[in-house]
N, C-alpha and C positions, 0 to 999 in steps of 0.2 A: 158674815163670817161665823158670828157663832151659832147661828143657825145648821151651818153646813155640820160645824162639829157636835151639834148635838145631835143631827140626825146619822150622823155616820158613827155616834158612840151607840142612836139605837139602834142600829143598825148590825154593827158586830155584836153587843150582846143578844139579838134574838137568834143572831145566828151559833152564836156560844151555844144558848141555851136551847136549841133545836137540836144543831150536831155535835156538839164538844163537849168533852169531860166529860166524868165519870157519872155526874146525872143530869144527863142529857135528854131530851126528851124521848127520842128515839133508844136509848138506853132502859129508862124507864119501862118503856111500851112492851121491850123484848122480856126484860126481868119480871115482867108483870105476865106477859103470857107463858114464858116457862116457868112462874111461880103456880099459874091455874092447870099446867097441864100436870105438875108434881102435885097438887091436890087431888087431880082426879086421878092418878096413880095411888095414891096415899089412899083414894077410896075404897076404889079396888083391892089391895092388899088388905084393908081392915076388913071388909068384907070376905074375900079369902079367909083370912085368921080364924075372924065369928066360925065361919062353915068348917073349919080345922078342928076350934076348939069345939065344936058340937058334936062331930065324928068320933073325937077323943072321948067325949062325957057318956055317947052310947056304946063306945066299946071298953069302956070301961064299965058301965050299967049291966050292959048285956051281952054274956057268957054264948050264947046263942048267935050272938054276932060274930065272935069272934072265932064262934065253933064255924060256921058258914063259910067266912073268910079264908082259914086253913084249912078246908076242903075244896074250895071252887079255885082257888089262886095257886095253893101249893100240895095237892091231891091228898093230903092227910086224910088218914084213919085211926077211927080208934080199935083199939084192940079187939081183934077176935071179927074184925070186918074184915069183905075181902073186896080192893075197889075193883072193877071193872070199867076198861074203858071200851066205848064203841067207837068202829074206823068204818067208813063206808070204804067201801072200794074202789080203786082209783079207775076203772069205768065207767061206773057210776057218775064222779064228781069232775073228768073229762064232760061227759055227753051234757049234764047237764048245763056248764059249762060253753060248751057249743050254742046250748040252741039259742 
């Protein structure tokens, strides 16, 4: 008899400790995998940042940058320029379009 009950005591705890409560093994495994996926997210973002903060340091360095920037993005001139834009013509960008 007490054989019976010790193997049926180890019985419920490996299964406690497989499927129940808060650390559970199966608990563990999950918090453990969405722990590695939020690291390789966390990596990604510090790596974004670095490439942020490096953008920031050359357009703060260079003047030339940021003259580039407000002409190509938002058509800025400086004084005494005149911009022109060119449009092909919408036969033109039909046909070729077509072929």
């Amino acid at each position: 008899m007490k054989k019976i009950v010790v193997w049926v005591f180890i019985i419920i705890s490996a299964y406690i400790a497989v499927f129940g409560g808060e650390y559970s093994v199966l608990q563990v495994r999950k918090i453990r995998q969405e722990q590695t996926g939020l690291e390789k997210q966390l990596d990604e973002l510090k790596h974004e940042n670095d490439s942020l903060k490096s953008w920031v340091q050359k357009l703060e360095a260079d003047s030339a940058t940021i003259e580039r920037l407000a002409r190509e993005r938002y058509g800025m001139i400086l004084p005494g320029e005149i911009l022109y834009r060119v449009a092909e013509p919408r036969d033109s960008v039909e046909n070729f379009q077509n072929r």
